[in-house]
Residue frames as qw, qx, qy, qz and C-alpha x, y, z in Angstrom:
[[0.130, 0.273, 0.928, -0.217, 0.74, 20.09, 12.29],
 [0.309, -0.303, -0.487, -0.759, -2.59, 20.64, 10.36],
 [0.319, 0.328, 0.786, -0.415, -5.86, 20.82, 12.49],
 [0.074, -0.530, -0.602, -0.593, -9.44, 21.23, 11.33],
 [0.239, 0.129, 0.589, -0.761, -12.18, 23.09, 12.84],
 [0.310, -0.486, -0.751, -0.322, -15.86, 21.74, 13.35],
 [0.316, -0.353, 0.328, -0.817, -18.15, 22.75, 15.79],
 [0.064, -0.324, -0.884, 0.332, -19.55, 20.68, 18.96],
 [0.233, -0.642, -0.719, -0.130, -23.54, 20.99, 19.50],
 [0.237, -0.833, -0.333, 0.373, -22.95, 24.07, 21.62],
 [0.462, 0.829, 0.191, 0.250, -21.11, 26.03, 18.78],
 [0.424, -0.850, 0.283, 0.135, -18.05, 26.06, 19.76],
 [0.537, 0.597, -0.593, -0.058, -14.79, 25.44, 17.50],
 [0.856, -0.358, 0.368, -0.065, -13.42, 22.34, 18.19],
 [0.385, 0.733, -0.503, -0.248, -10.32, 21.67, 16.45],
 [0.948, -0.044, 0.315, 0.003, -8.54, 17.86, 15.77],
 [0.049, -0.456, 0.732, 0.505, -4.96, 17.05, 13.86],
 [0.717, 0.544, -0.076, -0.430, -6.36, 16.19, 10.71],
 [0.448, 0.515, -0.717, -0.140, -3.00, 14.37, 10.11],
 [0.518, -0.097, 0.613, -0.588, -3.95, 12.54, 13.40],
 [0.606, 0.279, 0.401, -0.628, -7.17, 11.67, 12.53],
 [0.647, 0.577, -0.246, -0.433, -5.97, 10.12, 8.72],
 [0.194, 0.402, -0.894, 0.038, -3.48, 8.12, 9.87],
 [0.510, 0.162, 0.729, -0.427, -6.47, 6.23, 12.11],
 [0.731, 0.317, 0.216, -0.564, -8.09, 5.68, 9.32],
 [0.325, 0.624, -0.681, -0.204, -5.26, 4.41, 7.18],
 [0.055, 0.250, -0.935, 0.245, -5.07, 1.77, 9.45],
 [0.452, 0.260, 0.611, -0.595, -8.64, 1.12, 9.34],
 [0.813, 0.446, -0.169, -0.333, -9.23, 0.88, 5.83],
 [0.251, 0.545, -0.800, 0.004, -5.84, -1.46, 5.82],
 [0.351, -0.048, 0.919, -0.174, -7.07, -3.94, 8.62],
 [0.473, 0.445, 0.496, -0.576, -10.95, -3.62, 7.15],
 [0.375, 0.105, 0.490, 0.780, -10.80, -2.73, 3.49],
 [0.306, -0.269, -0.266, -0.873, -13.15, -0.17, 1.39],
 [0.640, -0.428, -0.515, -0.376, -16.85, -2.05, 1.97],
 [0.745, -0.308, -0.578, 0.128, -15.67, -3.32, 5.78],
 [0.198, -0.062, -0.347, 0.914, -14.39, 0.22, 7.04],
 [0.125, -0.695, -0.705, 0.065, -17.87, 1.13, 8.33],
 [0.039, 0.605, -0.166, 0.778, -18.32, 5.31, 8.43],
 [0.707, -0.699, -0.025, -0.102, -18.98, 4.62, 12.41],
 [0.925, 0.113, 0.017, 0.362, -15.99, 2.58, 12.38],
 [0.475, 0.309, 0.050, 0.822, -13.65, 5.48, 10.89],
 [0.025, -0.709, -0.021, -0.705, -15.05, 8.10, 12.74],
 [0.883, -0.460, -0.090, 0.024, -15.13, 6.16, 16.03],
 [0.829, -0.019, 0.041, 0.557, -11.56, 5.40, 15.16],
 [0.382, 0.537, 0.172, 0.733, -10.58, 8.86, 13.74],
 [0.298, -0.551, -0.654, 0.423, -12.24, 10.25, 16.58],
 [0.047, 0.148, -0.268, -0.951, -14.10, 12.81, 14.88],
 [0.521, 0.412, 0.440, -0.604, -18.00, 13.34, 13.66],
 [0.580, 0.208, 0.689, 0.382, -19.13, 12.34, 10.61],
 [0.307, 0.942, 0.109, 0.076, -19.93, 15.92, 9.46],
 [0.304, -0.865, 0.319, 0.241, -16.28, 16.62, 10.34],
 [0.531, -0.126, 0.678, 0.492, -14.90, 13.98, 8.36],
 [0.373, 0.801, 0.451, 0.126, -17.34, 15.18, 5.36],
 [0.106, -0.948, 0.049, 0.296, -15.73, 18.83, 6.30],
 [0.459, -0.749, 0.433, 0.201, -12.23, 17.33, 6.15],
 [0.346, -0.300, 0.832, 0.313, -11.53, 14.79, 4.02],
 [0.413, 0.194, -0.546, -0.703, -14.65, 14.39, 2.15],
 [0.856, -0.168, 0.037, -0.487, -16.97, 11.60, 1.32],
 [0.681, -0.578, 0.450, 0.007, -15.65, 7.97, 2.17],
 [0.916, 0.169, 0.200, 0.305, -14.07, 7.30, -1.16],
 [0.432, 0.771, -0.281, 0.375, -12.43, 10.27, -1.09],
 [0.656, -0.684, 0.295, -0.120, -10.84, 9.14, 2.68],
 [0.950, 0.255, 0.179, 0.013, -10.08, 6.60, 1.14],
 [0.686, 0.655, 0.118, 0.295, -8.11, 8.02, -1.36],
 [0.131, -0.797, 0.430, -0.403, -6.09, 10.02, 0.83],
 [0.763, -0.324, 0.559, 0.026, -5.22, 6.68, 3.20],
 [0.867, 0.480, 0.113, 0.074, -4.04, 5.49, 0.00],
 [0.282, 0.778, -0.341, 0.446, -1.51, 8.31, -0.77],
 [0.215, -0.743, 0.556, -0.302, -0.30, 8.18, 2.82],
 [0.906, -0.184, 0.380, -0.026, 0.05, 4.40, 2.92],
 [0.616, 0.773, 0.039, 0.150, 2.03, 5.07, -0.08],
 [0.284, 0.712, -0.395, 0.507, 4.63, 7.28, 1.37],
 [0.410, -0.616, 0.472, -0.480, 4.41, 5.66, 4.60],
 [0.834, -0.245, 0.480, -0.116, 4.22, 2.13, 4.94],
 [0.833, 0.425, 0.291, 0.204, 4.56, 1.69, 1.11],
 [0.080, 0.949, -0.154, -0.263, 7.63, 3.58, 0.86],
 [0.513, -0.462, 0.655, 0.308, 9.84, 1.24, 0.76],
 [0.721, 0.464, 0.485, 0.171, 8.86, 0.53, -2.80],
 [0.145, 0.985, -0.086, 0.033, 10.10, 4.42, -3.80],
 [0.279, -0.821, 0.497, 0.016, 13.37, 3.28, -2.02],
 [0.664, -0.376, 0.583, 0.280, 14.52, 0.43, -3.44],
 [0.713, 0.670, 0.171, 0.118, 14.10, 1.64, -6.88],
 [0.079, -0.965, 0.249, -0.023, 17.03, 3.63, -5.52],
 [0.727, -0.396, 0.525, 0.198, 19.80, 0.55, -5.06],
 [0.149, 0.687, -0.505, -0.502, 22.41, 0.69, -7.57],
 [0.215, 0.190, -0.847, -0.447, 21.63, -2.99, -9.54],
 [0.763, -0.196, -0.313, -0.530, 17.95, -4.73, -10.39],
 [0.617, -0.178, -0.757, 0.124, 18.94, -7.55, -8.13],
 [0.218, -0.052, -0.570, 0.790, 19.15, -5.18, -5.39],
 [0.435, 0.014, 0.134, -0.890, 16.24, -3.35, -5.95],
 [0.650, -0.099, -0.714, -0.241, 14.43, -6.98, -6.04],
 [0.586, -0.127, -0.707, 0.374, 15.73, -7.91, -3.38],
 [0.027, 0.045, -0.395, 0.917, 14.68, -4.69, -1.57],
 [0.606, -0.178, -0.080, -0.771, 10.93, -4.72, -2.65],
 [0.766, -0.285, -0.345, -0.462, 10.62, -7.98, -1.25],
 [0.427, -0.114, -0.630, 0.639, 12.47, -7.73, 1.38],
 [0.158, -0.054, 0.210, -0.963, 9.68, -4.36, 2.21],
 [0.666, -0.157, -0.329, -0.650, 7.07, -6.04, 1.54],
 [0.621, -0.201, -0.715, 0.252, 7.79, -9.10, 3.55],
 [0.107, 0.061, -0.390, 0.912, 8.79, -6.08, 6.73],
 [0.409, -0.226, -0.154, -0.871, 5.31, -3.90, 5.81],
 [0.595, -0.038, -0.583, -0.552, 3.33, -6.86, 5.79],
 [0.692, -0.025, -0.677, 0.252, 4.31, -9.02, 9.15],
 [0.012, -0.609, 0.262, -0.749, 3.80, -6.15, 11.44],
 [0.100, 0.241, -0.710, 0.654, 4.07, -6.96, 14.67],
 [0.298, 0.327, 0.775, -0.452, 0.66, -6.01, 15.48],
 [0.412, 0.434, 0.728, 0.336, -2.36, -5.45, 13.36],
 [0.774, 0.421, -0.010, -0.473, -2.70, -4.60, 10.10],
 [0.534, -0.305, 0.684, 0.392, -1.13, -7.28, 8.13],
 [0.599, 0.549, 0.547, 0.202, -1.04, -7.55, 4.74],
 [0.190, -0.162, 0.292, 0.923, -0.84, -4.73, 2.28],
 [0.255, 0.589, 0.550, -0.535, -3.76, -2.34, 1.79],
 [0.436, 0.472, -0.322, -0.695, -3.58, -1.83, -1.92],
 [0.210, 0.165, -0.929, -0.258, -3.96, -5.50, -2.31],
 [0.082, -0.337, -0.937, 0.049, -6.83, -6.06, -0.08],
 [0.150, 0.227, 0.108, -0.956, -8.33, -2.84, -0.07],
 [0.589, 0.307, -0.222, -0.714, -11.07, -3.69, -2.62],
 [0.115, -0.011, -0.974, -0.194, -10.87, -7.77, -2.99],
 [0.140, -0.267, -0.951, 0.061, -14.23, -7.72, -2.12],
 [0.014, 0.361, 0.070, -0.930, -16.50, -4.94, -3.02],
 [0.413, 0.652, 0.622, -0.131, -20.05, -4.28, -4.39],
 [0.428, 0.607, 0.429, 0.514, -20.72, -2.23, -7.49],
 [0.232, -0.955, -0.182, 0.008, -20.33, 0.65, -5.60],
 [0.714, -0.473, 0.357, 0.373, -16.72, 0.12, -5.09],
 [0.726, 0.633, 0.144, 0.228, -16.28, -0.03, -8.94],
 [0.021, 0.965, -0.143, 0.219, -14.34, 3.45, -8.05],
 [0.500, -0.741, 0.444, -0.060, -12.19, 1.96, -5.63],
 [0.782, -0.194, 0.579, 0.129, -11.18, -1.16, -7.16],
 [0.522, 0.761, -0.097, 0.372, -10.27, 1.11, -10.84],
 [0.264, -0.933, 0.178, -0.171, -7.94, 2.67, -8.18],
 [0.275, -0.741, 0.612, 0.034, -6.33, 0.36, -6.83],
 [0.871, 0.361, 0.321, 0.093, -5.91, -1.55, -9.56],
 [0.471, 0.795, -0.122, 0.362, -4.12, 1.40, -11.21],
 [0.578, -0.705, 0.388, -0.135, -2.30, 1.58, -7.87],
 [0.735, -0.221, 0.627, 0.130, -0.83, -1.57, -8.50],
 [0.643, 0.703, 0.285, 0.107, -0.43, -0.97, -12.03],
 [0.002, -0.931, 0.358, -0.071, 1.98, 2.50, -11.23],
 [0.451, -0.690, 0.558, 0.093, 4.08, 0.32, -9.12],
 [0.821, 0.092, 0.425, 0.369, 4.82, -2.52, -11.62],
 [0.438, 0.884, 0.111, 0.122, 4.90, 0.27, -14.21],
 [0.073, -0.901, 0.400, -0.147, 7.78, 2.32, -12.13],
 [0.611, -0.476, 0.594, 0.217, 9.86, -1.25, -11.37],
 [0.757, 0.582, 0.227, 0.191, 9.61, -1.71, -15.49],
 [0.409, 0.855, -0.142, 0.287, 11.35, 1.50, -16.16],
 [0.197, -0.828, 0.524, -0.032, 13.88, 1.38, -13.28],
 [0.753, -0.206, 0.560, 0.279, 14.87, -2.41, -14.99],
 [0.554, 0.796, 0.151, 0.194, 14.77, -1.15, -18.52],
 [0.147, -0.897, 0.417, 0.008, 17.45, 1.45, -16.99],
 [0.504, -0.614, 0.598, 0.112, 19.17, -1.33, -15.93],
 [0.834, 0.404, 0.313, 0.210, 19.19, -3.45, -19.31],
 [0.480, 0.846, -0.044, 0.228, 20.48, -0.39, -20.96],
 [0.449, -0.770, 0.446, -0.081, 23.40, -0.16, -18.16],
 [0.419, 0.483, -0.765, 0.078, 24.55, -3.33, -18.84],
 [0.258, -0.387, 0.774, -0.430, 23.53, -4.55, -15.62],
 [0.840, 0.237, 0.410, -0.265, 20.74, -7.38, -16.83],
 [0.402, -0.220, 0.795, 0.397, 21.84, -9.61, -19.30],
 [0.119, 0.128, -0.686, -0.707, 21.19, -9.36, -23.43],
 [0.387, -0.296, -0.794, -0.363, 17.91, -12.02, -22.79],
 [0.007, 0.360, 0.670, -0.649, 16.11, -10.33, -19.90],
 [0.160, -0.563, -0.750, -0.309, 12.68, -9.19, -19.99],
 [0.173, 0.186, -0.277, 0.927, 11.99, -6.35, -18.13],
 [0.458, -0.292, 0.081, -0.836, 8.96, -6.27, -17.99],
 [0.791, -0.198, -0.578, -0.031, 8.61, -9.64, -17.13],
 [0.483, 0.076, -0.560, 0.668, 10.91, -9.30, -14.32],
 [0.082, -0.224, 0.322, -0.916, 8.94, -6.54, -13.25],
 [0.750, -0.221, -0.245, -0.572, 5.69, -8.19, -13.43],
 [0.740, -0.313, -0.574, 0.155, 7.23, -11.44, -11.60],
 [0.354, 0.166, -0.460, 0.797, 7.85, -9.06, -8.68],
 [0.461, -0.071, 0.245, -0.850, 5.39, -7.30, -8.24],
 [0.824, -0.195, -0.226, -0.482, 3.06, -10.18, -8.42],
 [0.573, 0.086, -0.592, 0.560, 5.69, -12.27, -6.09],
 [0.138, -0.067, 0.300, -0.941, 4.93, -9.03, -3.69],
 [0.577, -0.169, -0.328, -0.729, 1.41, -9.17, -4.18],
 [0.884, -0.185, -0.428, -0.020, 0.86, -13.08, -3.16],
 [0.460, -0.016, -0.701, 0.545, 3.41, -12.37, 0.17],
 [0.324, 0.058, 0.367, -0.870, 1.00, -9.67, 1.31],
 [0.818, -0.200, -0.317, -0.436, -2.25, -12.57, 0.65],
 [0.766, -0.112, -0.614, 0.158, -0.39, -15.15, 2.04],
 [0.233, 0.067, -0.538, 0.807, 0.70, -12.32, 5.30],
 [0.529, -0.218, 0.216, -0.792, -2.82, -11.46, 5.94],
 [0.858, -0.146, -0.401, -0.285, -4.00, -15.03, 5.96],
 [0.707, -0.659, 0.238, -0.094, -1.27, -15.27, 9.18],
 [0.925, 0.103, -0.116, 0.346, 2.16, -17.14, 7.35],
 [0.552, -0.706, 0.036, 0.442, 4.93, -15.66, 9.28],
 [0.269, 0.904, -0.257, -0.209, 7.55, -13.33, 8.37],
 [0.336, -0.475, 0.735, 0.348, 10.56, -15.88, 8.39],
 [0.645, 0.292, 0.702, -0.074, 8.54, -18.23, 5.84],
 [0.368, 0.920, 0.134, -0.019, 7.74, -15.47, 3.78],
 [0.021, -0.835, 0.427, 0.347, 11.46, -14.19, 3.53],
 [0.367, -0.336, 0.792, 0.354, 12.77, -17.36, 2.67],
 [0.629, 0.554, 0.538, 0.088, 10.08, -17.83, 0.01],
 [0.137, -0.955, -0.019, 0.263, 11.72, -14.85, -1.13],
 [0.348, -0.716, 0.544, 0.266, 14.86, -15.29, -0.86],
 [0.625, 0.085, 0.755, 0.180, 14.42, -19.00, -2.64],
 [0.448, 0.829, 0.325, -0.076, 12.46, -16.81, -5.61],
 [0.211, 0.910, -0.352, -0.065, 15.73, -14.43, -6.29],
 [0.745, -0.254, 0.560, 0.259, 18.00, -17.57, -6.66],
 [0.705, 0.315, 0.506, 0.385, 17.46, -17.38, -10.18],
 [0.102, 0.928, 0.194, -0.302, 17.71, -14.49, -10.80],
 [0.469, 0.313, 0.041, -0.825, 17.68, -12.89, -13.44],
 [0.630, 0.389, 0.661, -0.121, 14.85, -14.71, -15.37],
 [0.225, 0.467, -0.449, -0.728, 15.74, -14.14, -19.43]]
């Protein structure tokens, strides 16, 4: 477990799990995005000062950036894992079966926080929305090369498109985490899914 230390008003260390204190925010830039996670907000939430978060984590696009990474390996993980399933339908069928999962949570956030993170963001933002843009860029990028593999395998047929394929996925993905933060349910969403990998593959 990581802490920090800050000091309270009477100069005393005061220490805090830093990992703690990131995950709160994760989930604050996710429900909120960039512009709508207020620094009160995230330090309220994070329970921590705002010279402490400064101390810790930086300024609030570099928080940011860090909730990113761990939303990555943590909610978004499931994107890492189904590149892992042993034929492209499967690993379809896994990212949007994770995304549907991620997105529908029980309670709130919903949606998917590299997708709304930035939809709405003043020139300031510029920074944030190059990010996750390229964010969302990696991941089509990394389901390109793990169909390519699978062309060369044999397992896609002679007139696939890889990168197509990969692009209709990830943008498939994309539009179930708009249409899950606007409130459409997880069964809806699967079977839009589900109906989407009928054809599969697309050549």
């Amino acid at each position: 477990m990581r802490t920090e230390q800050s000091r309270n008003p009477t100069g005393r260390p005061r220490g805090f799990d830093a990992e703690e204190a990131l995950e709160k925010a994760m989930l604050v830039f996710w429900e909120h995005g960039y512009e709508g996670a207020s620094l009160a907000t995230l330090t309220q939430t994070m329970g921590i000062s705002t010279t402490s978060m400064y101390a810790a984590f930086g300024n609030k696009e570099e928080l940011f950036r860090k909730a990113l990474e761990r939303y990555t390996e943590g909610p978004g993980g499931y994107l890492t894992r189904a590149l892992e399933e042993p034929t492209a339908r499967e690993v379809a069928t896994a990212i949007l079966a994770g995304t549907v999962r991620t997105t529908t949570r029980p309670t709130p956030p919903r949606g998917c926080m590299g997708v709304q993170g930035a939809l709405s963001t003043s020139d300031a933002g510029q920074g944030v929305r190059d990010l996750l843009s390229a964010w969302r860029n990696d991941g089509c990028g990394s389901v390109r090369a793990r169909f390519e593999r699978a062309a060369a395998e044999g397992d896609l047929p002679p007139g696939a498109d890889p990168a197509l394929l990969a692009r209709y996925v990830t943008t498939l993905a994309f539009g179930i985490a708009v249409q899950a933060a606007s409130g459409i349910g997880r069964e809806e969403l699967q079977a839009m899914a589900d109906a989407a990998l009928r054809t599969w593959p697309l050549t």
